[in-house]
N, C-alpha and C positions, 0 to 999 in steps of 0.2 A: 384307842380303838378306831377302824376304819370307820371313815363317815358311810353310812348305807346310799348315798347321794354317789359318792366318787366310786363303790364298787363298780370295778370294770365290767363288762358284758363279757360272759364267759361261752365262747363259742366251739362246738366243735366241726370243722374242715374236713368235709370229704373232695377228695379228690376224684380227678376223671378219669378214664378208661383205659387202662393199661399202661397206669403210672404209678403215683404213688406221694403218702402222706409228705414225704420228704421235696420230691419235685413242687408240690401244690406251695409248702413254706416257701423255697426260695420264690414263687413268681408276684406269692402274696405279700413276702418282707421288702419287695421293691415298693412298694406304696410308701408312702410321706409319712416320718412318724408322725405327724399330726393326727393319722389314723391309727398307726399301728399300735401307739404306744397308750392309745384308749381301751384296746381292746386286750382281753385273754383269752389268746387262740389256742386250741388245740389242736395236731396233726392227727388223722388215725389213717394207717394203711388198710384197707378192707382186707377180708380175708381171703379172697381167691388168690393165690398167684394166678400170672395173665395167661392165658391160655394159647395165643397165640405170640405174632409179632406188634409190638407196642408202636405207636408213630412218632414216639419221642425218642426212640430208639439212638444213638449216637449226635443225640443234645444234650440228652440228660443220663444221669448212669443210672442200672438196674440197682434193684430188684421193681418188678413193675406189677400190678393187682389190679383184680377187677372186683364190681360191688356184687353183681353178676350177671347172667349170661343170657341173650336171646336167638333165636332163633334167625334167618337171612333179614326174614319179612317181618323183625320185631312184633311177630303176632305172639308168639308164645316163648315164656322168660322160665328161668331155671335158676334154682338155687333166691329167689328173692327175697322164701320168707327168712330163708337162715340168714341173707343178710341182715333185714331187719332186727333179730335176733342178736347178732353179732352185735349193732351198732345199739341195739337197747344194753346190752351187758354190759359193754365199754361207758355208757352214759350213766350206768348205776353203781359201777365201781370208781370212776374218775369226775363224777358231777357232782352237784347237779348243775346243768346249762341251761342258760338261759335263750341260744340263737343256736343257728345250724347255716355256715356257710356251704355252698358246693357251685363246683364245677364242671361242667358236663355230664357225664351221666352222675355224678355227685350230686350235679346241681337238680337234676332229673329226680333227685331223691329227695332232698331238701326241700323241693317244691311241694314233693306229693305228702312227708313226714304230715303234716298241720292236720291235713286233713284226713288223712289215718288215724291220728290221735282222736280227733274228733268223732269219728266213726265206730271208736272203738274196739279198731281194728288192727292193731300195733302201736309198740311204745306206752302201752299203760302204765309201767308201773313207773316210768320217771315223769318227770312235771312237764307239764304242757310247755309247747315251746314256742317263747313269745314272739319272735322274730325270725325270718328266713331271707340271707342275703345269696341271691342267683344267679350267677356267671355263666353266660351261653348254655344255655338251658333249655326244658321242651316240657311238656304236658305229655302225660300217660294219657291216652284214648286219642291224641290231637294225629295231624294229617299222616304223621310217619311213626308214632311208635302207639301199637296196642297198647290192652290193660289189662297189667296181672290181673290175676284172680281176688286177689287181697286188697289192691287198690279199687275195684271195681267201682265204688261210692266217692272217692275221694273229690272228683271237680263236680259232686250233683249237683252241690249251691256253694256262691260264691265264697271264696275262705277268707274271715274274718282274722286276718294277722297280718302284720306291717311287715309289708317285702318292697326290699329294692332288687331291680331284676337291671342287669349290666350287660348289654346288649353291642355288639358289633357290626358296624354296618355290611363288611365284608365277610362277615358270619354264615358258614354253608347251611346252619341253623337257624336263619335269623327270625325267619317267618314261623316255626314254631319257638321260640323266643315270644315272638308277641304274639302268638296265638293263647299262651300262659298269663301272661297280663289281664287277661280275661276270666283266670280263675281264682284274681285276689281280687277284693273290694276296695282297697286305694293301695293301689303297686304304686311305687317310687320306681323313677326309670334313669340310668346315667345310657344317654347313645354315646357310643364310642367309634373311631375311622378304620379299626383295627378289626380281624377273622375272630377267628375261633379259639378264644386265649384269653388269660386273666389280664384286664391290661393295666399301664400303668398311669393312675389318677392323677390331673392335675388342672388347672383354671377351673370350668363349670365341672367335670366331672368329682373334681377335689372335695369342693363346697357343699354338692348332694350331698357326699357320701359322707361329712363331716357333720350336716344336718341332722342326716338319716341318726349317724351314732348318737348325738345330742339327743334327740329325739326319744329313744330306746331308753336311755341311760336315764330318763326322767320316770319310764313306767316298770324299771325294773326291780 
C-alpha cells in the first residue's frame, strides 16, 4: 500500500488564453524532474474553442480554447459560470485534487478558485483546494480586469491557502502579478528574467519551487 506521506499532490493545469491543455504540458514537462516527477499533473483543455486568432499561433499546433470571454474593457466577462461548472464536473469525475495550477488567464482562475470555494460560491461540491501554484497571473477587481459577478467577494479578506505566484520581470502583466500577492496571506514568490511564459526552473527558482512541493506534500 502507497505510504499516505509519498502520495503525490494531484493537480489540475488550466491553461492560458487561446491555447491549450496540451501546449500548457509541453512548457510545464520542461521543468527538472526533480519537480515534475513529485507531482500528478493533470491537463484539462477548457471548453470554448478560441474564438478568435490565438498568439501561439504557428509555435504551437491547434486546436486552441478559451476558459472564457470578456468584453474590450475586461468590465464585463461571459460564459464564466459555465466555465466554473465545466472545471467543477471535470474535478468530480477525475479527483479528487488537491492544488490547481494556471497560467494566464488559467492562472487568473486559480487565483480566484480558493476564495470562491470559500464564499460559497463555486466549486462546492469537490474538496477545498489546498494549494494554488500562479504563473503570470492577475487579480479579478485589480487595475485591468473587472469582477464577474460570481467572483464579486472573492479578494474581500485575505486568502488563507499556500500560493507560489511565478512572476517575470519582463511580464506585460507584472504589476497585476503583484498586485495578487496581496490577496494571499503568505504567497511564495519565484521572480523570473523572462515575459509572459511558463518558465524554465532552475538555481534559486528550482529550490522555491521544490520547497513549496516539500512543503504541500507534508499537509496533504
Amino acid at each position: 500500500m502507497e505510504d499516505q506521506r509519498e502520495r503525490k499532490p494531484r493537480i489540475l493545469c488550466l491553461h492560458g488564453f487561446r491555447t491549450s491543455g496540451q501546449i500548457l504540458k509541453q512548457l510545464v514537462l520542461r521543468w527538472p524532474e526533480s519537480v515534475t516527477q513529485k507531482l500528478d499533473l493533470v491537463f484539462l483543455d477548457a471548453q470554448f474553442p478560441a474564438q478568435g486568432t490565438s498568439s501561439v499561433e504557428g509555435i504551437f499546433d491547434p486546436p486552441y480554447y478559451e476558459w472564457f470571454q470578456a468584453n474590450e474593457d475586461f468590465s464585463q466577462y461571459t460564459n464564466f459560470e459555465e466555465c466554473l461548472t465545466y472545471i467543477e464536473d471535470f474535478m468530480l469525475n477525475n479527483g479528487p485534487f488537491d492544488g490547481i495550477l494556471g497560467f494566464s488567464q488559467g492562472a487568473i482562475l486559480a487565483a480566484a478558485i480558493p476564495g470562491m470555494q470559500t464564499q460559497g460560491v463555486a466549486l462546492g461540491k469537490v474538496n477545498k483546494i489546498k494549494f494554488v501554484i500562479v504563473i503570470s497571473g492577475a487579480k479579478f477587481g485589480g487595475n485591468k480586469f473587472g469582477m464577474p459577478k460570481l467572483a464579486c467577494n472573492t479578494f474581500s479578506k485575505p486568502i488563507d491557502c499556500p500560493s507560489l505566484h511565478l512572476i517575470g520581470e519582463k511580464d506585460f502583466m507584472q504589476s497585476e502579478n503583484i498586485a495578487l500577492l496581496e490577496a494571499f496571506e503568505n504567497p511564495v514568490v519565484i521572480h523570473h528574467p523572462g515575459g509572459h511564459t511558463v518558465p524554465r526552473l532552475v538555481d534559486e527558482s528550482l529550490e522555491i519551487m521544490v520547497n513549496f512541493i516539500d512543503t504541500i506534500q507534508r499537509t496533504i
